[in-house]
MIGU-776751 format. One line per field, with one value per residue (C-alpha): x, y, z; residue in three letters. Coordinates in steps of 0.1 Angstrom, whole numbers. Each point is the difference from the previous one (the first is absolute). Example, Ala and Ser with C-alpha at 12.3 -4.5 7.8 and 13.67 -1.06 7.14 Angstrom:
<pts>
x (123, 14)
y (-45, 34)
z (78, -7)
code (Ala, Ser)
</pts>
This chain:
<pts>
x (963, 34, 32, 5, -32, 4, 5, 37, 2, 23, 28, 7, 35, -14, -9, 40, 25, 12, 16, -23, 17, -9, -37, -20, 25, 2, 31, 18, -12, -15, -26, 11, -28, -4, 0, 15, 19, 17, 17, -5, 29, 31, 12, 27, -25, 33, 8, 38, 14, 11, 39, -3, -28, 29, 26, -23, -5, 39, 11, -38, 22, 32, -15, -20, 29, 5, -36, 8, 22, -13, 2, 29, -15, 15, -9, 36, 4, -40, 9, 29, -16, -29, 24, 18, -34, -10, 34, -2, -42, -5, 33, 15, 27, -11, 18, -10, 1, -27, -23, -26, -27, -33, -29, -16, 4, -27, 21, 28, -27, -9, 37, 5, -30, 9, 34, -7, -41, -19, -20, 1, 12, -15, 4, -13, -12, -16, -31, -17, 35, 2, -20, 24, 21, -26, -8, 29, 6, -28, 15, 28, -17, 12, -24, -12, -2, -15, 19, -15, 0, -12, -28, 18, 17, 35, 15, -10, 37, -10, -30, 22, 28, -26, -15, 35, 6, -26, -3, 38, -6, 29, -6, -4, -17, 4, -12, 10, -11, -31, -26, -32, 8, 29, 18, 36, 17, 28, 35, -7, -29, 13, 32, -26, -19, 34, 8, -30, 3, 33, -6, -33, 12, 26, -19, 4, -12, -12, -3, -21, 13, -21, -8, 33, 11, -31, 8, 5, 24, 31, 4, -2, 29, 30, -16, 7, 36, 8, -34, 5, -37, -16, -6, -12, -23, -3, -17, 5, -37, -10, 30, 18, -38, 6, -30, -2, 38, -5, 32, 6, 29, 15, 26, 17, 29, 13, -11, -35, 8, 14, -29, -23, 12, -10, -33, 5, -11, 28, 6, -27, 6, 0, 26, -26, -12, 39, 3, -32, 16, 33, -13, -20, 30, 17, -31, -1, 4, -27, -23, 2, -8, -32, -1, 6, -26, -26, 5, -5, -33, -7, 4, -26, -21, 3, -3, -32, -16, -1, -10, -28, -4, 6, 21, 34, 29, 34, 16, 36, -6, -18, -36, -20, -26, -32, -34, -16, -34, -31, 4, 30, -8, -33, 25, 24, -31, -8, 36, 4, -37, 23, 20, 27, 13, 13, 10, -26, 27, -28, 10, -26, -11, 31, 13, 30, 11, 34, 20, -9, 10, -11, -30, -12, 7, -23, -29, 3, -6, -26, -20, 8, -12, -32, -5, 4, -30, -21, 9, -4, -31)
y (1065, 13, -20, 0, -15, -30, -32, -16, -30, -24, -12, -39, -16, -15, 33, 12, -17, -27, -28, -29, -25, 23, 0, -15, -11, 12, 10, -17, 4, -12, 12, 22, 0, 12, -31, -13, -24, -1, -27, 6, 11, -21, 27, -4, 9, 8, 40, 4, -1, 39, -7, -4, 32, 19, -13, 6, 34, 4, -9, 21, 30, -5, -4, 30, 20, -5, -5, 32, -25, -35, -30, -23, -15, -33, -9, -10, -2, -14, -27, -12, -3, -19, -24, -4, -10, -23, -19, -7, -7, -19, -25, 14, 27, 34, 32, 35, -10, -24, 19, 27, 22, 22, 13, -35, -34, 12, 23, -22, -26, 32, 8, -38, 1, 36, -18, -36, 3, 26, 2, -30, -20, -24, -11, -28, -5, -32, 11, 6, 12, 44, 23, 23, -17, -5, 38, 18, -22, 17, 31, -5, -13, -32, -29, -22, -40, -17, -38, -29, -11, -31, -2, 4, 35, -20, 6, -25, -3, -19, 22, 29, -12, -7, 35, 15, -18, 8, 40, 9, 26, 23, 3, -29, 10, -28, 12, -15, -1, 3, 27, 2, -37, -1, -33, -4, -12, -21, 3, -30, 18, 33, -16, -19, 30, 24, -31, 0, 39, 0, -27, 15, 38, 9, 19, 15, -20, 21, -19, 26, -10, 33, -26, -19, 6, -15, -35, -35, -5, 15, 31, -9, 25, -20, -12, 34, -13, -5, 8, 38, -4, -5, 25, 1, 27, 5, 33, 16, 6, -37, -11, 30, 13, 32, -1, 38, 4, -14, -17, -29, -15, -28, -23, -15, -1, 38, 1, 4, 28, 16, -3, 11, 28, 11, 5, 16, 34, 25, -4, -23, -5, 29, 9, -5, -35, -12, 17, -23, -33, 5, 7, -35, -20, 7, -13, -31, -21, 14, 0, -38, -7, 15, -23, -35, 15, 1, -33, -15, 23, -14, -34, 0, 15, -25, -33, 22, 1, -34, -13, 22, -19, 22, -5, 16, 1, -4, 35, 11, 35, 24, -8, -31, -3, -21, -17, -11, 21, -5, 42, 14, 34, -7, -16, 28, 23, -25, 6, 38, 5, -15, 25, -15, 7, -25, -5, -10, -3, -18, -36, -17, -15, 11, 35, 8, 11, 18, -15, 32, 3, -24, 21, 3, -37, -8, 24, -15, -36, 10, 15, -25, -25, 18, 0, -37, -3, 19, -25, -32, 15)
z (1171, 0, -9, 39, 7, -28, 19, -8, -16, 20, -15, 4, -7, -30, -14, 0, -30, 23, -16, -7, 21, 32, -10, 25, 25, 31, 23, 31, 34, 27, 22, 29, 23, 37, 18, 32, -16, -37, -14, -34, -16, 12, 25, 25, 30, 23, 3, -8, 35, 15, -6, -36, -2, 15, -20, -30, 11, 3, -33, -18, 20, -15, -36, 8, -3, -37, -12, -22, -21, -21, 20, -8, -32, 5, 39, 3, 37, -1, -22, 11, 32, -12, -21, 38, 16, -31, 7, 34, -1, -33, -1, -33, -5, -19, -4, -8, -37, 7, 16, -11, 20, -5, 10, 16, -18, -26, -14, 0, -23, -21, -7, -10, -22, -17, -9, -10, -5, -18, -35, -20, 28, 26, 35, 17, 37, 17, 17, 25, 7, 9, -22, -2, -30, -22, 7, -5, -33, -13, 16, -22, -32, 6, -7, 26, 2, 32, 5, 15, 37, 13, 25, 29, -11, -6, -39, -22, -16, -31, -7, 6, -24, -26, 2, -2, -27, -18, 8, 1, 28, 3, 38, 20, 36, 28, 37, 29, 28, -27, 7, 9, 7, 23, -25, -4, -26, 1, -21, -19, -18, -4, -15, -25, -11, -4, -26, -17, -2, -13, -29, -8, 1, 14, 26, 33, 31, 28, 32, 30, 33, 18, 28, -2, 37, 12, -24, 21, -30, -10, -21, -43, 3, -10, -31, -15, -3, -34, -12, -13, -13, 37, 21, 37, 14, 35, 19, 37, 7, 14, 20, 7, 14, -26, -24, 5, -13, -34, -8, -20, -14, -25, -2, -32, -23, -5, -35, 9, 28, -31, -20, 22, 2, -34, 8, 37, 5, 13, 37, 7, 33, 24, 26, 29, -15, -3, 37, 14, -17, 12, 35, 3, -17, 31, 22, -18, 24, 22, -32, -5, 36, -9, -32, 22, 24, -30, -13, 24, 4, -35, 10, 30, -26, -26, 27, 18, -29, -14, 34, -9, -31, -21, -34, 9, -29, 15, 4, -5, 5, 26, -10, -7, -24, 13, -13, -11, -4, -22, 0, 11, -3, 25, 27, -9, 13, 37, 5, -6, 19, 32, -5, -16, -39, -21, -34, -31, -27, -24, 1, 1, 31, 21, 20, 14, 31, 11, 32, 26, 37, 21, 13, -37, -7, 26, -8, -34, 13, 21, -33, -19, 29, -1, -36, 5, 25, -26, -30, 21, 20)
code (Unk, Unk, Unk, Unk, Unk, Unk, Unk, Unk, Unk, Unk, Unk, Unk, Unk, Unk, Unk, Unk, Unk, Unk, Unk, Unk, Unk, Unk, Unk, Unk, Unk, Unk, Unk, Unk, Unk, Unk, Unk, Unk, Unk, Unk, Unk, Unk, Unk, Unk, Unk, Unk, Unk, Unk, Unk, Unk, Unk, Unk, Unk, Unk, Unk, Unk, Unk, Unk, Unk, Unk, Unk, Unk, Unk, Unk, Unk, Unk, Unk, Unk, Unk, Unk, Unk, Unk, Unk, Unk, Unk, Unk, Unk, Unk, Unk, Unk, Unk, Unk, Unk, Unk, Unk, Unk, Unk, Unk, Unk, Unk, Unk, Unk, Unk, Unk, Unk, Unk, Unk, Unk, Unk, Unk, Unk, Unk, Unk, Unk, Unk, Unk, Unk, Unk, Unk, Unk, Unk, Unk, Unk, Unk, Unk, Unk, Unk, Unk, Unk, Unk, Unk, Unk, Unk, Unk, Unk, Unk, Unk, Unk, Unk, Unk, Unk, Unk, Unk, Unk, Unk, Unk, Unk, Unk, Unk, Unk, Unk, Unk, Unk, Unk, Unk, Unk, Unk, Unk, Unk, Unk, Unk, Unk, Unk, Unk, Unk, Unk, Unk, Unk, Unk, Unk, Unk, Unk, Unk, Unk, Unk, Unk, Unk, Unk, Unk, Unk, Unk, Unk, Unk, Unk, Unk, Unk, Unk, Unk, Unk, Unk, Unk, Unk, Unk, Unk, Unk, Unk, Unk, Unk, Unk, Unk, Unk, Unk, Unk, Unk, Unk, Unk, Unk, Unk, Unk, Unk, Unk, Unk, Unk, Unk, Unk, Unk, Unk, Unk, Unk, Unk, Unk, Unk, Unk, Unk, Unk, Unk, Unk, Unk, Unk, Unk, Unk, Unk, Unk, Unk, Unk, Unk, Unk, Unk, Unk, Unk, Unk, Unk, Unk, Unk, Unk, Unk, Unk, Unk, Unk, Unk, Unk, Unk, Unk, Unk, Unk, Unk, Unk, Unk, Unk, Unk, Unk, Unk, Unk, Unk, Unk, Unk, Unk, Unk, Unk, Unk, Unk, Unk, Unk, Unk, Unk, Unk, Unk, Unk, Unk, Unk, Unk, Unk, Unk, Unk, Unk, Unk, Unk, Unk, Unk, Unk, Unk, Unk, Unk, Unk, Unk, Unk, Unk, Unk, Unk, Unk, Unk, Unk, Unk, Unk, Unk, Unk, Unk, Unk, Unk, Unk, Unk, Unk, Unk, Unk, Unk, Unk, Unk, Unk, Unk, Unk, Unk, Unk, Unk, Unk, Unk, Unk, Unk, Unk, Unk, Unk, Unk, Unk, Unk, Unk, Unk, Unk, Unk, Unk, Unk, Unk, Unk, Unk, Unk, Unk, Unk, Unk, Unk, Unk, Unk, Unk, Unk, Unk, Unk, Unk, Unk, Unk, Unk, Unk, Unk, Unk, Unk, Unk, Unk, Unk, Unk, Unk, Unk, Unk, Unk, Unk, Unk, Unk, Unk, Unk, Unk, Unk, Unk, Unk, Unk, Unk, Unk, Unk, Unk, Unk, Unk, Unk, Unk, Unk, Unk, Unk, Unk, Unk, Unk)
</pts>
């Protein structure tokens, strides 16, 4: 037998010198199956309407023109006009100093963690809450602490004080809306946790608002105000109905848009991304019609399916997480053999659902109707 002819041995991720942390785990995603229906991964289900494609297509043109030179490094015009639309949206004044952007809100988290996280220190999260903090701590060799929550998916505030207390985290994560559970959290409990932080640390209090336009409640925006250890994290992929754009952006005091700096890579931000942005900012308006259209989507969902009798957890943000099943992943299955794809995000007992169009909502009840029958037949 010749070397040709010798079988290769495959090589597994465990076989290469990864860091030990990254053993084992596995990496975000959700399936992305053929199906007529999916309503797994908290998608806008409205196309961007045709004036915006063409005003998107105008402004790609004009940065076209000079793609043989680096992007403005600093998204100047792009933030200022994101610190305009945070003003008039979220009840709380911001400037460009305020405001920073990247490559979706998970960059934005990675750039906070590179900065205020990394080896030898810790972050803590209150789970279920989304999967992504926990993952790029370990990205960044920062250790990883999962909080309390009480039964219904609030923040147990006393439990959470304790554990601060008692870990010193030097990144604080508070999610709201919460995801995979749709919860929001009022002021009154992030304002308790940033205290606990700062006596126990100080540390830096990161509250994700991805699903923030969807929220009954006002924006936690204002509470950056004399805080220059909180920061806000918002992203344009939910409301703005730009997932495929990947731009996410902060809010806080200036200090930490200087800061995270440090750690961004050289024009992060391309020319056609800061294009795209700028183009939707100026459809706003149209954009958020689409965002009142899907709450209220998401509310029909939520009262359908506890006259179903199902267990439904009140949801401020485009999806709603139901139950409960003796085996979620099997129901999962009876749903997705109906054609329809939901989300399995490994709580026990519950999945989630994102708000679709109104034709998806309804195929979705319908399934879920069915999967009823079954259970009760």
């Amino acid at each position: 037998m010749t070397n040709s002819d010798t079988p290769r041995k495959t090589t597994r991720i465990d076989d290469l010198p990864i860091r030990e942390e990254l053993r084992g785990k596995s990496p975000y995603g959700a399936p992305q199956l053929d199906v007529p229906v999916r309503l797994n991964t908290n998608e806008n289900p409205y196309p961007l309407p045709e004036a915006l494609v063409d005003r998107i297509a105008e402004r790609v043109r004009e940065a076209a023109r000079d793609l043989n030179r680096y992007p403005d490094r600093d998204a100047v015009e792009l933030r200022t006009e994101l610190a305009r639309y945070l003003t008039r949206t979220a009840g709380h004044e911001v400037s460009l100093a305020n405001v920073w952007a990247a490559n979706g809100s998970n960059e934005v988290l990675q750039q906070l963690l590179q900065t205020f996280g990394g080896p030898g220190r810790t972050a803590i999260g209150f789970e279920p809450s989304y999967s992504m903090h926990a993952l790029i701590a370990r990205g960044t060799g920062t250790g990883w602490i999962s909080g309390p929550r009480n039964e219904d998916f609030t923040i147990d505030v006393a439990a959470a004080e304790k554990a601060i207390a008692e870990h010193r985290p030097d990144v604080v994560f508070i999610t709201s809306p919460n995801n995979p559970t749709g919860t929001a959290v009022d002021a009154g409990t992030v304002l308790a946790l940033h205290d606990a932080a700062q006596a126990a640390g100080p540390s830096m209090v990161v509250v994700d608002e991805a699903y923030g336009e969807f929220s009954h409640h006002a924006s936690l925006l204002p509470l950056i105000e004399g805080r220059p250890n909180m920061v806000l994290s918002r992203t344009m992929s939910k409301a703005f109905g730009a997932a495929g754009l990947r731009l996410g952006y902060l809010a806080a005091d200036p200090a930490v848009v200087d800061a995270v700096q440090l750690v961004r890579l050289p024009y992060h931000l391309s020319s056609v991304t800061q294009a795209t942005a700028l183009a939707a900012l100026e459809h706003t308006d149209t954009l958020l019609g689409y965002v009142a259209q899907l709450k209220d989507e998401r509310d029909r969902i939520v009262t359908e399916l506890r006259a179903l009798g199902f267990d439904v957890t009140d949801s401020d943000a485009n999806f709603v997480q139901f139950g409960r099943f003796a085996d979620s992943h099997t129901a999962w299955q009876r749903i997705l053999d109906r054609g329809v794809l939901v989300r399995d995000n490994g709580v026990p007992g519950w999945l989630r659902v994102s708000a679709g169009t109104p034709a998806e909502n309804d195929a979705f009840l319908d399934a879920v109707r069915e999967l009823k029958k079954e259970h009760d037949a």
